[in-house]
BANU-314454 format. One record per residue: residue number from 1; residue in three letters; x, y, z of N, C-alpha, C in turn. Coordinates in steps of 0.2 Angstrom, whole numbers. Example, Ala and Ser with C-alpha at 12.3 -4.5 7.8 and 13.67 -1.06 7.14 Angstrom:
2
R dodo palo  n.xx  n.yy  n.zz ca.xx ca.yy ca.zz  c.xx  c.yy  c.zz
R    1  ALA    66   -28    39    62   -22    39    66   -16    39
R    2  SER    64   -11    35    68    -5    36    64     0    39
***
This chain:
328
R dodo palo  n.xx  n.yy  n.zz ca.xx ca.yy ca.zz  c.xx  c.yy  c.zz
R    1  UNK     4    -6     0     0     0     0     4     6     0
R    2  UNK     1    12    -4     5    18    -1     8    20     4
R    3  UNK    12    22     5    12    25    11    12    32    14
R    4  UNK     5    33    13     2    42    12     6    43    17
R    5  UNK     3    43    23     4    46    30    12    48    30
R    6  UNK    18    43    31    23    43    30    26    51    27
R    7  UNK    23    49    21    27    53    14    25    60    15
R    8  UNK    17    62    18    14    68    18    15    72    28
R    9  UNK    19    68    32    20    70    41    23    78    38
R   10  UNK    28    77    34    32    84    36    28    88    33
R   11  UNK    25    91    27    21    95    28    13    96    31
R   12  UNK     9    90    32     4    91    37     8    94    46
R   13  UNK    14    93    47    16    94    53    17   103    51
R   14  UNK    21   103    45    25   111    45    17   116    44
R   15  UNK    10   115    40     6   118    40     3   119    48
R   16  UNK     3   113    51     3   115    57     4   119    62
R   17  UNK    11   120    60    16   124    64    17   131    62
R   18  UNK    13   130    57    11   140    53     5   142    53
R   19  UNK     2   138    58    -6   142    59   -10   139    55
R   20  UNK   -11   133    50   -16   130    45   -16   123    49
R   21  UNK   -18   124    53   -22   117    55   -25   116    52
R   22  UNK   -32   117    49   -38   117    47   -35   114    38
R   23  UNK   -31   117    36   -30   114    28   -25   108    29
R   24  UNK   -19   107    34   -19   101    37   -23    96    37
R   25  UNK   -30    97    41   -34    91    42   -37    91    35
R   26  UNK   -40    97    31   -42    94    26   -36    90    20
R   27  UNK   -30    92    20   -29    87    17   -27    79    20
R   28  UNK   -27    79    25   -28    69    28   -35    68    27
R   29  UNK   -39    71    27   -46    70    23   -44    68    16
R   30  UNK   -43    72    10   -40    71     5   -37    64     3
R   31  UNK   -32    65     8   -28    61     7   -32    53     9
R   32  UNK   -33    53    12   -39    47    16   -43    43    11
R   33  UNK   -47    46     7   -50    47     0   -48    44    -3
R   34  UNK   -41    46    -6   -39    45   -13   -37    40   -14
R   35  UNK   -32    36    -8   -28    31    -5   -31    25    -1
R   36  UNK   -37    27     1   -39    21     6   -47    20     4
R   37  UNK   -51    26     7   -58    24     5   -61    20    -3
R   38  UNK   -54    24    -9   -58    24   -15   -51    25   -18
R   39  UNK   -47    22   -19   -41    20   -24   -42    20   -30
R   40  UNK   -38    21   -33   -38    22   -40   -36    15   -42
R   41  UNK   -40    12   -49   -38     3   -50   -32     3   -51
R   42  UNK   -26     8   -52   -19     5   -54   -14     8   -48
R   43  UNK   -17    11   -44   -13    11   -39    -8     6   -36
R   44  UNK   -10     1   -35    -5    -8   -33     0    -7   -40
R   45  UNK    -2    -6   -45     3    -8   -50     8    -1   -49
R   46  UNK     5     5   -48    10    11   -48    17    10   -44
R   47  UNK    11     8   -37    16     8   -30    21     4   -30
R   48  UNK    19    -2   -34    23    -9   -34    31    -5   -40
R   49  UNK    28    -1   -44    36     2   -50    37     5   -43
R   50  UNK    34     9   -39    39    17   -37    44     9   -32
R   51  UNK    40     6   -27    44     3   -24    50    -4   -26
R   52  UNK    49    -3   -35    56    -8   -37    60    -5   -36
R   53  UNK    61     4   -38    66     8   -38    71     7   -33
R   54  UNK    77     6   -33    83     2   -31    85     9   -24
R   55  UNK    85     5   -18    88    10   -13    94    13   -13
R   56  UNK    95    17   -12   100    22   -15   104    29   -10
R   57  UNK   110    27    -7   110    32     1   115    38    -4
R   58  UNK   115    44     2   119    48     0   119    50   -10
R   59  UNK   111    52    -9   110    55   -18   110    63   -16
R   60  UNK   115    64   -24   114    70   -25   108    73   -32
R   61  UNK   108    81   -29   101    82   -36   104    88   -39
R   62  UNK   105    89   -46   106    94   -48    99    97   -52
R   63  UNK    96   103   -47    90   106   -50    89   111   -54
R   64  UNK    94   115   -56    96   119   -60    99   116   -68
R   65  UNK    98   111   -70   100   106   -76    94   107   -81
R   66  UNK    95   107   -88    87   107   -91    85   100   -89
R   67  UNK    88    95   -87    86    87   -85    87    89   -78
R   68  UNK    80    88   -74    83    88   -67    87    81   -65
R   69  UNK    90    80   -62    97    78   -60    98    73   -55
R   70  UNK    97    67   -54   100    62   -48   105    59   -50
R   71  UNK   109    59   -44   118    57   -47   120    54   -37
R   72  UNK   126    48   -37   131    47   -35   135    47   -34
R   73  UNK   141    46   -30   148    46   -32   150    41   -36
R   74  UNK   146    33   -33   146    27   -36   142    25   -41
R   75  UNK   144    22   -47   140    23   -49   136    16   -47
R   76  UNK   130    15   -52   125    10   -50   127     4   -52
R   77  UNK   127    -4   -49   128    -9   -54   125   -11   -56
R   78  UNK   126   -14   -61   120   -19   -65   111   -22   -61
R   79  UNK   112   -23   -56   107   -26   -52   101   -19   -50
R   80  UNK   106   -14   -48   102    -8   -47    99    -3   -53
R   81  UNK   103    -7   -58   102     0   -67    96    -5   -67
R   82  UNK    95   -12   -69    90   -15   -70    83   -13   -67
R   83  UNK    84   -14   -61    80   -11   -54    75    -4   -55
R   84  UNK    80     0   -58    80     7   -60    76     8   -66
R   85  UNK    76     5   -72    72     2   -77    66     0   -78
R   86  UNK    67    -4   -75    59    -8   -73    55    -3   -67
R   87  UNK    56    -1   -63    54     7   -59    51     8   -63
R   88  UNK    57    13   -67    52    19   -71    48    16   -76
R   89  UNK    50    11   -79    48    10   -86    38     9   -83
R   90  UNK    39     5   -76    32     6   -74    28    11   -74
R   91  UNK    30    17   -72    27    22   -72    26    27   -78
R   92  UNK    25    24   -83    26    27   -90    17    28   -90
R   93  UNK    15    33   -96    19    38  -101    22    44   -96
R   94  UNK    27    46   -97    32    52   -94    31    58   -98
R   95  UNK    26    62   -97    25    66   -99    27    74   -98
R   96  UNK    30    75   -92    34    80   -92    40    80   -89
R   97  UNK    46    83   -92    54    82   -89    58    87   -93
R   98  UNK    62    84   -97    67    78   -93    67    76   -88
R   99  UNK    74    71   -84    75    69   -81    79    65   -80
R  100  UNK    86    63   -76    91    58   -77    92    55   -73
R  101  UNK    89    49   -71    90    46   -65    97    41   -66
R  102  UNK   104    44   -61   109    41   -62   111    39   -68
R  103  UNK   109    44   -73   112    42   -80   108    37   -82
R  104  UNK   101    36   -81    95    36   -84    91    41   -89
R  105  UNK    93    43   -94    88    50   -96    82    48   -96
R  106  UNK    78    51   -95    69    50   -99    68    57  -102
R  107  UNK    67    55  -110    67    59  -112    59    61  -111
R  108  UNK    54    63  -110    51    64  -107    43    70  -116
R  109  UNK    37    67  -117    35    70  -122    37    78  -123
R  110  UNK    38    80  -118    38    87  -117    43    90  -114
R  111  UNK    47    95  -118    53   100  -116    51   104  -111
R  112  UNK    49   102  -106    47   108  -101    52   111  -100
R  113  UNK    59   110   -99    64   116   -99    64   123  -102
R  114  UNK    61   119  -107    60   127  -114    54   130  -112
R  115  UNK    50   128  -109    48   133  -105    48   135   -98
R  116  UNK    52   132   -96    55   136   -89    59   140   -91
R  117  UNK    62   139   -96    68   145   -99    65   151  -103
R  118  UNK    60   149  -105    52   157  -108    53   160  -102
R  119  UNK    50   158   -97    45   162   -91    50   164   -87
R  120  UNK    56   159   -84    60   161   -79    63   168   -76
R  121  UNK    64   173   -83    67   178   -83    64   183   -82
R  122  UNK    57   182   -83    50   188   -81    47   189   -73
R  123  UNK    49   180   -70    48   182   -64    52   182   -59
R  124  UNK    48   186   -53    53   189   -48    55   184   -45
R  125  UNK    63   185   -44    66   180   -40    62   176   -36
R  126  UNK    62   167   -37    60   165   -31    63   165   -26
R  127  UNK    69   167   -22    72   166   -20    69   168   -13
R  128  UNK    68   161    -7    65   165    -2    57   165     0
R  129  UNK    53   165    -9    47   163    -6    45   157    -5
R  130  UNK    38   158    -5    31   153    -5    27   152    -9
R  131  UNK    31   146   -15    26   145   -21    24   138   -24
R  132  UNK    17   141   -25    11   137   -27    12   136   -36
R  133  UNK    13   130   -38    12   127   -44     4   121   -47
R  134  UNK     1   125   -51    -8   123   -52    -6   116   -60
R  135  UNK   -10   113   -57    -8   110   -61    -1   106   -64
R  136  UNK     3   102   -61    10   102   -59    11    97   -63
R  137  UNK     8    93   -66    10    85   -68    16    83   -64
R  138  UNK    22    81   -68    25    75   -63    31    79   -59
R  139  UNK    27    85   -58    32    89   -53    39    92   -57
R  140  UNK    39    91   -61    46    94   -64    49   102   -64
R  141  UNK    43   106   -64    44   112   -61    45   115   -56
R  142  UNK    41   108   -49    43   110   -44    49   112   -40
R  143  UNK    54   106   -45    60   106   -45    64   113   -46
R  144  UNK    63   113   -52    66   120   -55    67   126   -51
R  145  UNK    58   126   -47    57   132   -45    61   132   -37
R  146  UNK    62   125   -35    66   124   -27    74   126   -27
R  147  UNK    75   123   -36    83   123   -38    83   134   -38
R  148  UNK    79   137   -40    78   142   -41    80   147   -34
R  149  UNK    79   144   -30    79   146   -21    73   145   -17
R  150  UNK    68   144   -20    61   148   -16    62   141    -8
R  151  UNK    57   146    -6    58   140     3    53   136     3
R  152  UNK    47   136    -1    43   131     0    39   130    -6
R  153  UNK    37   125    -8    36   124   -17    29   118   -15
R  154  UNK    24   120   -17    19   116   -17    15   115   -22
R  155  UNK    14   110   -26    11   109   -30     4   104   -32
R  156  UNK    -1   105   -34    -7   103   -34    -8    99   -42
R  157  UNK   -10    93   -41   -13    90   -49   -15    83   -45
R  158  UNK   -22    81   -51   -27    77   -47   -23    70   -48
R  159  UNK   -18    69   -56   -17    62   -58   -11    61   -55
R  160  UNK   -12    55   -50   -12    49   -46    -4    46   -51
R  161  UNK    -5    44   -56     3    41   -59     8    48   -59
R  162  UNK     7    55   -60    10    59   -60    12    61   -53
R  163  UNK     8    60   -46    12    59   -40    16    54   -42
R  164  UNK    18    47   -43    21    43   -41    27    46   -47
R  165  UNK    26    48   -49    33    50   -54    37    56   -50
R  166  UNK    33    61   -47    33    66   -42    36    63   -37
R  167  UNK    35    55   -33    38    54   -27    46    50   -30
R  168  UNK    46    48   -37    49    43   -40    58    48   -38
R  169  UNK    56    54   -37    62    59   -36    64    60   -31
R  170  UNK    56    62   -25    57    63   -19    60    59   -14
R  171  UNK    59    54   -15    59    47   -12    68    47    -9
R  172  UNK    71    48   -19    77    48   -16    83    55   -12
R  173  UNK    77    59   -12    80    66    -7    78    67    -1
R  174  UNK    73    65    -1    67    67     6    68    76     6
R  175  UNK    68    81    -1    68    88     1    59    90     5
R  176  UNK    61    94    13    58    96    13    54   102    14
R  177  UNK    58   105     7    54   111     4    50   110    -1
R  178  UNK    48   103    -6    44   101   -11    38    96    -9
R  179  UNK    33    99    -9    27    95    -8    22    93   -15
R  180  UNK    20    90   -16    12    88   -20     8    85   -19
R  181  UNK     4    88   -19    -4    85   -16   -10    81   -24
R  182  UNK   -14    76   -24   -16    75   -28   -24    77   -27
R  183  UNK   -24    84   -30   -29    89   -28   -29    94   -34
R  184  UNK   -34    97   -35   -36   101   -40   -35   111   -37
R  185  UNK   -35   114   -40   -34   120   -38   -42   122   -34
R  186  UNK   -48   120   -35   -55   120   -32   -55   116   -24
R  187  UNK   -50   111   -24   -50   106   -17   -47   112   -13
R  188  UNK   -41   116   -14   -39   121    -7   -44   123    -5
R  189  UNK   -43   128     1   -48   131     7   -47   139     3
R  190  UNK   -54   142     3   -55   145     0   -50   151     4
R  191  UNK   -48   157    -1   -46   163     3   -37   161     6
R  192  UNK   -35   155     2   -29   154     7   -25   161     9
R  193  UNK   -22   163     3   -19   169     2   -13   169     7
R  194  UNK    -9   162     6    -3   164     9     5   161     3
R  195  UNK     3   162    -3     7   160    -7    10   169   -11
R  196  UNK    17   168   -12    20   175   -15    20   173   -21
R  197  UNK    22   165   -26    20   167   -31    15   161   -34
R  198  UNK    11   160   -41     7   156   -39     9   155   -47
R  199  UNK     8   147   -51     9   147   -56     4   144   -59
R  200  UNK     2   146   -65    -3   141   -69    -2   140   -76
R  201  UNK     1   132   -77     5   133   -84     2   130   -87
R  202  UNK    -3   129   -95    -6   125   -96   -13   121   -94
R  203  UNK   -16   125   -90   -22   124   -86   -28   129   -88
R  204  UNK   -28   135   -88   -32   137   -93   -40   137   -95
R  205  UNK   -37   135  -103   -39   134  -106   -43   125  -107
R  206  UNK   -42   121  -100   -45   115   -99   -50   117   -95
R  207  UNK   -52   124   -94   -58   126   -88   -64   129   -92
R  208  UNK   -70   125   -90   -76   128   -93   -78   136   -91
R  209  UNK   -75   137   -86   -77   146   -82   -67   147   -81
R  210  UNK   -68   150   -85   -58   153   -86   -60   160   -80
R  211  UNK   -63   162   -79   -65   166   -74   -64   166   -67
R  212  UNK   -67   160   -66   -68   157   -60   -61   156   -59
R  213  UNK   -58   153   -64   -49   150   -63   -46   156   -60
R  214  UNK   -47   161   -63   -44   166   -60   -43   169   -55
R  215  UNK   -50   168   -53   -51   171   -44   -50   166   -40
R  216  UNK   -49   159   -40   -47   155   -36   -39   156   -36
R  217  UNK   -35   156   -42   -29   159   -43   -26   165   -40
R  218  UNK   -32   169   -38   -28   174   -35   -30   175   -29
R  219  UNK   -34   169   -25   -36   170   -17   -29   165   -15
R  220  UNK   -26   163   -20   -20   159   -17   -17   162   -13
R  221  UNK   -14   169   -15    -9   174   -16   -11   179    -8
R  222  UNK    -5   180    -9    -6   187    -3    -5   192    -7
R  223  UNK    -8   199    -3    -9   205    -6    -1   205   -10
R  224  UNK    -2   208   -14     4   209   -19     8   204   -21
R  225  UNK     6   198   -21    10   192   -23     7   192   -33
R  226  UNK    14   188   -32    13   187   -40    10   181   -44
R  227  UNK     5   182   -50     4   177   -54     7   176   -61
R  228  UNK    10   170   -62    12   168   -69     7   161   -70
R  229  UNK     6   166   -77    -1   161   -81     2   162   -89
R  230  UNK     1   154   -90     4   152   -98    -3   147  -100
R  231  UNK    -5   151  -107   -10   146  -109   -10   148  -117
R  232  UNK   -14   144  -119   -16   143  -127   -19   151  -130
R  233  UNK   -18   154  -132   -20   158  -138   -22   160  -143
R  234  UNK   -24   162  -146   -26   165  -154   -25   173  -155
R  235  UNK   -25   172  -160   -26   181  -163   -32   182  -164
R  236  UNK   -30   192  -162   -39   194  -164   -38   199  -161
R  237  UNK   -46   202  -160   -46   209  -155   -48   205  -148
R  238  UNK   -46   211  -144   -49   211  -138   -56   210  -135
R  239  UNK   -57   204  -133   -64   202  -130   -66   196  -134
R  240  UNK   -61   196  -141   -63   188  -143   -58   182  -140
R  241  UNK   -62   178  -141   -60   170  -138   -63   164  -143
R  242  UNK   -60   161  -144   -62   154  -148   -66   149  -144
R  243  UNK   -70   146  -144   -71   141  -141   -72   135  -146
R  244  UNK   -69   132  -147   -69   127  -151   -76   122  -151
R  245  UNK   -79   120  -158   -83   116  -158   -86   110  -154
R  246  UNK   -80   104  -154   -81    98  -152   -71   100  -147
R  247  UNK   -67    97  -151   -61    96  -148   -58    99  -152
R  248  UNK   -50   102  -148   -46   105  -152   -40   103  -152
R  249  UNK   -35   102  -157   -31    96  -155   -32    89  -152
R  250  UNK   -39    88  -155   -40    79  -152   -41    81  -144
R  251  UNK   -40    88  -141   -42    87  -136   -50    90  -134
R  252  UNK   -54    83  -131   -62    86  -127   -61    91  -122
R  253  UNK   -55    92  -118   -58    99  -115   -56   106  -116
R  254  UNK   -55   107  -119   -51   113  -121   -60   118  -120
R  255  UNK   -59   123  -119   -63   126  -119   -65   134  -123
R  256  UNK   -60   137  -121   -56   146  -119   -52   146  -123
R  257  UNK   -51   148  -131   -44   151  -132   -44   158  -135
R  258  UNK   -43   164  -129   -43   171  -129   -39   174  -131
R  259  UNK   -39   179  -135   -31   183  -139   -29   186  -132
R  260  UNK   -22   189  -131   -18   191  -128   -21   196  -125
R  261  UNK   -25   201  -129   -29   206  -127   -38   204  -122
R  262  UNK   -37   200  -122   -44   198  -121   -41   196  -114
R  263  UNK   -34   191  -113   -33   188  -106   -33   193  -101
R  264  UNK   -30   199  -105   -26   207  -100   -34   209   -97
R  265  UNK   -40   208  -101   -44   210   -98   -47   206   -93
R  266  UNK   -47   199   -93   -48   195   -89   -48   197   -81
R  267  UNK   -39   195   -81   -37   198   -77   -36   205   -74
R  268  UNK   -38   210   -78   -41   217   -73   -47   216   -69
R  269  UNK   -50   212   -74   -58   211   -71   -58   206   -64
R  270  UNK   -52   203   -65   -52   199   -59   -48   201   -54
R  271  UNK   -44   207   -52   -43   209   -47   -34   209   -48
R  272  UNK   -33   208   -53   -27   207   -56   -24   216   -56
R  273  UNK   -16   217   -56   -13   222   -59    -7   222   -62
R  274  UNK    -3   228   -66     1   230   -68     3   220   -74
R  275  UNK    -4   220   -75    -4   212   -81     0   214   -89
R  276  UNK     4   209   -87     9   212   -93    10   204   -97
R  277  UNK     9   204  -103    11   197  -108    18   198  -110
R  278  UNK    22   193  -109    28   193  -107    32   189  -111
R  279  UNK    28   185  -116    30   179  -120    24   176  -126
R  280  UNK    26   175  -130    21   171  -137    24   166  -139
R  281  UNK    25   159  -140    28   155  -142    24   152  -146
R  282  UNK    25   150  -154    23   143  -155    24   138  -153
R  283  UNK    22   129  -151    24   125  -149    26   120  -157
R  284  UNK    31   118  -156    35   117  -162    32   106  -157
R  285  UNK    34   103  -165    37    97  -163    41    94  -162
R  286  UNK    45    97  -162    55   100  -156    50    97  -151
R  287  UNK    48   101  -147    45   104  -140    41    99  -137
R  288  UNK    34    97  -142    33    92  -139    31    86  -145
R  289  UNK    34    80  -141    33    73  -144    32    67  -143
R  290  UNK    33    60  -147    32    54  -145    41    51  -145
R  291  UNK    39    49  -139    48    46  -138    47    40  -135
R  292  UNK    52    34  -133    54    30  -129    50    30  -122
R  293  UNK    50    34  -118    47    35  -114    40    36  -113
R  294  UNK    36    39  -120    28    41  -121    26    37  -130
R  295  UNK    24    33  -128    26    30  -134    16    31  -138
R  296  UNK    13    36  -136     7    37  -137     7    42  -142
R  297  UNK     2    45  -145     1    53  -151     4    57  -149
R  298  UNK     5    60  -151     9    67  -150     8    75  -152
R  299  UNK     8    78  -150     7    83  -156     8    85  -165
R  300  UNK    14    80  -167    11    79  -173     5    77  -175
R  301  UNK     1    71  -172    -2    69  -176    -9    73  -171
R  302  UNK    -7    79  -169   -13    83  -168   -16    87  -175
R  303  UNK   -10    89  -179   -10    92  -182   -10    91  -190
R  304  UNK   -14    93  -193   -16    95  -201    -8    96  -205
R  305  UNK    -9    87  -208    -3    85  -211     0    90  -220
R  306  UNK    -7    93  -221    -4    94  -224    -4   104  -223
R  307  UNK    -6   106  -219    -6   112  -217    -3   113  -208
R  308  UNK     4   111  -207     5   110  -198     5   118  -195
R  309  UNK     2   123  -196     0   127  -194    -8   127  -192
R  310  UNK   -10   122  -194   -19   119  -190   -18   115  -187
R  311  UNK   -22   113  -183   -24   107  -178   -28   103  -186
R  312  UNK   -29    96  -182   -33    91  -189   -39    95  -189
R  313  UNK   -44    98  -183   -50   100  -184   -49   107  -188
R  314  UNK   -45   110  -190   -42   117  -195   -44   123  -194
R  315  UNK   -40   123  -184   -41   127  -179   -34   131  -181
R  316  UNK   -33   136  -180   -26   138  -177   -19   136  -174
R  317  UNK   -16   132  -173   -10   128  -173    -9   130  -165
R  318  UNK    -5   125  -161    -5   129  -154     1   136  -152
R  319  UNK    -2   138  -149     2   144  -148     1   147  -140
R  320  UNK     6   150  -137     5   149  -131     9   157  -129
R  321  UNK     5   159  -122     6   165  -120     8   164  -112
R  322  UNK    11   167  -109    15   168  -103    12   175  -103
R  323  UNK    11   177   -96     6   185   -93    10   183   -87
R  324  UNK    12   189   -84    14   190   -77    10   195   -72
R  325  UNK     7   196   -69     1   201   -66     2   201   -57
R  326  UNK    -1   206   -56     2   205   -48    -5   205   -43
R  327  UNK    -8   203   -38   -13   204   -35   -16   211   -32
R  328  UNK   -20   213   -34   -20   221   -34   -24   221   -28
***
């Protein structure tokens, strides 16, 4: 069985110790749920990979690397690279990374380096704060933003394989300034408002009421703290948005795709300030792909083989926007 309790003491203890008892109990409630009352069917199979991964003393992490980074002095032998193989390979599709376990790559469908390398230079130093990551997947940014300095790094996302990939790291650091919870940005306590920066990468645009996302996004926050929001875009004027037919990109939920001008408005309207777009990127299939690791569709075959500036449905190609805004 998992071993929630275990894994989740230091920060149910350290929330405690800062005055949030009450979000504490709610997440051993959560927690309680997800793990014991009503399990996910593949959990035995997940837990069973996290706990092949070969034990391993005195690991180092290099989090400032575009592959986050576990290393030795010694290297691994044969029994333990096998070990270490069969672990991950359990925990497939790996969809966001890199990452190198002991000279393990996973190359992972998605460059998310290159966009930590977009955003990183817009936003204020982490160094020192309290930040919240919405929507995290397998934590790979948590990393980033730890390696970056910040003091506490917490991250929310509901899929269950993407924690085990998230502890697939932890496990071998025990750092206890990186947490993740398998929770949605709606499951915190309303009004938290003790986060300095809050991230929403990629989440967006999966929300029926992009509205609503916003002001949950920014009860995170303490007064003046800061939001970095990256999401799907189009051209146009101000006030339009796309809402796609059926799916976009072979995706059903996509919902929202706002021009640039239309997000700035979003965000005044929600309490937002000094909201400034910071980055436009198209997503190339460089950027994201099917590899070794993710051996499922890809972004190419999202896209209109004979026009790859369309999605198949002969929508606008993906393109993505980075806003940095502050809680006004």
């Amino acid at each position: 069985m998992f071993d929630w309790k275990h894994r989740y003491q230091p920060l149910l203890s350290d929330l405690e110790a800062n005055d949030q008892e009450d979000w504490a109990s709610q997440i051993a409630d959560q927690l309680y749920r997800r793990f014991e009352s009503n399990p996910h069917g593949d959990l035995a199979r997940w837990n069973a990979a996290l706990s092949a991964l070969p034990v391993l003393h005195e690991v180092e992490a290099d989090l400032n690397a575009p592959a986050v980074t576990l290393q030795t002095q010694a290297p691994l032998n044969p029994t333990q690279q096998k070990d270490l193989e069969t672990g991950l390979r359990g925990l497939m599709p790996w969809r966001k990374g890199p990452f190198d376990f002991f000279g393990t790559y996973i190359d992972t469908e998605w460059r998310s380096d290159w966009k930590w390398d977009r955003v990183v230079p817009y936003v204020s130093p982490l160094d020192g704060r309290r930040v919240l990551d919405v929507g995290c997947g397998s934590g790979y940014h948590l990393w980033r933003m730890a390696g970056a300095g910040a003091e506490e790094v917490i991250g929310v996302d509901p899929g269950l394989l993407f924690l085990m990939q998230f502890f697939s790291v932890k496990d071998y650091l025990s750092e206890p300034r990186v947490h993740m919870l398998p929770a949605r940005l709606e499951d915190l306590p309303p009004q938290l408002a003790c986060f300095d920066t809050t991230f929403s990468m990629g989440v967006l645009y999966h929300r029926r009421s992009p509205l609503d996302h916003l002001l949950e996004l920014r009860d995170t926050l303490r007064d003046g703290g800061e939001l970095v929001l990256e999401t799907l875009v189009v051209d146009g004027p101000e006030g339009y948005s796309l809402m796609p037919e059926d799916r976009y990109g072979m995706m059903r939920n996509v919902w929202f795709l706002p021009t640039c001008d239309t997000l700035l408005r979003w965000l005044d309207r929600t309490g937002f300030r000094d909201a400034r777009v910071v980055d436009v990127s198209v997503t190339t299939t460089e950027e994201q792909r099917s590899t070794d690791w993710m051996r499922f569709q890809s972004l190419q075959d999202f896209l209109d083989p004979d026009d790859p500036t369309r999605t198949v449905e002969g929508y606008p190609g993906p393109r993505r926007a980075t806003l940095v805004a502050s809680k006004g």
